[in-house]
N, C-alpha and C positions, 0 to 999 in steps of 0.2 A: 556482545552485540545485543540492542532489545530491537524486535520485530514485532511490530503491532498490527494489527487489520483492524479499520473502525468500520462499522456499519451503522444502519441504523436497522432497527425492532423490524423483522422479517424480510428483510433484503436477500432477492432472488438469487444475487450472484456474491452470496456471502459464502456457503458450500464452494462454489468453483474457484473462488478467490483464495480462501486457504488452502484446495489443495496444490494452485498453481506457487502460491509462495512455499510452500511444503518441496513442493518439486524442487524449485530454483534453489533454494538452501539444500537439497540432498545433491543435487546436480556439482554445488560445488563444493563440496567438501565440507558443508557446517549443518551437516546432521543432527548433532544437539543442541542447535540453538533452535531454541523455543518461541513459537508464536500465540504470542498473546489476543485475544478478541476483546474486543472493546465496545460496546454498543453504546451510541450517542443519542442523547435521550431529548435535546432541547435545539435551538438555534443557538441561545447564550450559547451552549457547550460547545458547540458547531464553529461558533465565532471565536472563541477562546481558547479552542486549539487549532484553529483554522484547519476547521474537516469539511472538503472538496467536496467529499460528497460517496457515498457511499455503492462500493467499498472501497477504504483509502487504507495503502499500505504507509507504515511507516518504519525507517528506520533508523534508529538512534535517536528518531521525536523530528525526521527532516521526511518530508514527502518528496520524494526522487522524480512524481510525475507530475506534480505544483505546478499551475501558469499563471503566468504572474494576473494576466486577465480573467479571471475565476475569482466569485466573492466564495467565502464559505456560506454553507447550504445543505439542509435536509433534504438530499436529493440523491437520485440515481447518478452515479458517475460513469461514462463515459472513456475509455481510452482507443487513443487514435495512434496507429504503427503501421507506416508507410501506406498500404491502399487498405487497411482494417480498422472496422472500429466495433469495439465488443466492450462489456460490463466486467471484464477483468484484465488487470496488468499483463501488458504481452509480456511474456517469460524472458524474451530476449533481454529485455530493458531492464527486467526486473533482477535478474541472473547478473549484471554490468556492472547497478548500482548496491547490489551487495557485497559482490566482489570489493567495488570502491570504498565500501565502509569497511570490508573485512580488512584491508591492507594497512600493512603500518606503516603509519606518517613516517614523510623524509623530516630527515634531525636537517 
């Protein structure tokens, strides 16, 4: 499994974003998989790998929290879970869509 976190150049909730992905990967059982930090340095780049906005997890190169109304953008990201809305992935969510990538496809 690759886990990325993109930011951009001094993003506040870059520190809190890795260690809640940090948690969610110990929380289930994939402690050695490693998260990678990615700093996005342009708009083209922003645009080309369609980063939401910073900070954006990603895993396997699929953003789990993507709407389909969001253009990409050098911008502060936002995440909205149930009556919350804070600058890093709720763990619940985040904790779901790892699991869903860690599971082996039905044959």
């Amino acid at each position: 499994m690759k886990v990325e976190l993109l930011v951009v150049e001094d993003c506040p909730n870059e520190g809190p974003a890795a260690a809640v992905v940090r948690r969610a990967l110990d929380e289930i059982g994939l402690s050695t998989v490693q998260v990678t930090i990615r700093v996005v340095t342009s708009q083209a780049e922003a645009e080309q790998i369609g980063f939401l906005g910073s900070p954006s997890v990603l895993i396997n190169g699929q953003d789990p929290f993507a709407e389909p109304d969001h253009s990409p953008a050098m911008a502060c990201r936002l995440y909205r879970d149930d009556t919350t809305v804070s600058g890093v992935p709720p763990i619940r969510r985040l904790r779901q869509a790892l699991k869903q990538a860690a599971a082996p496809t039905a044959q």
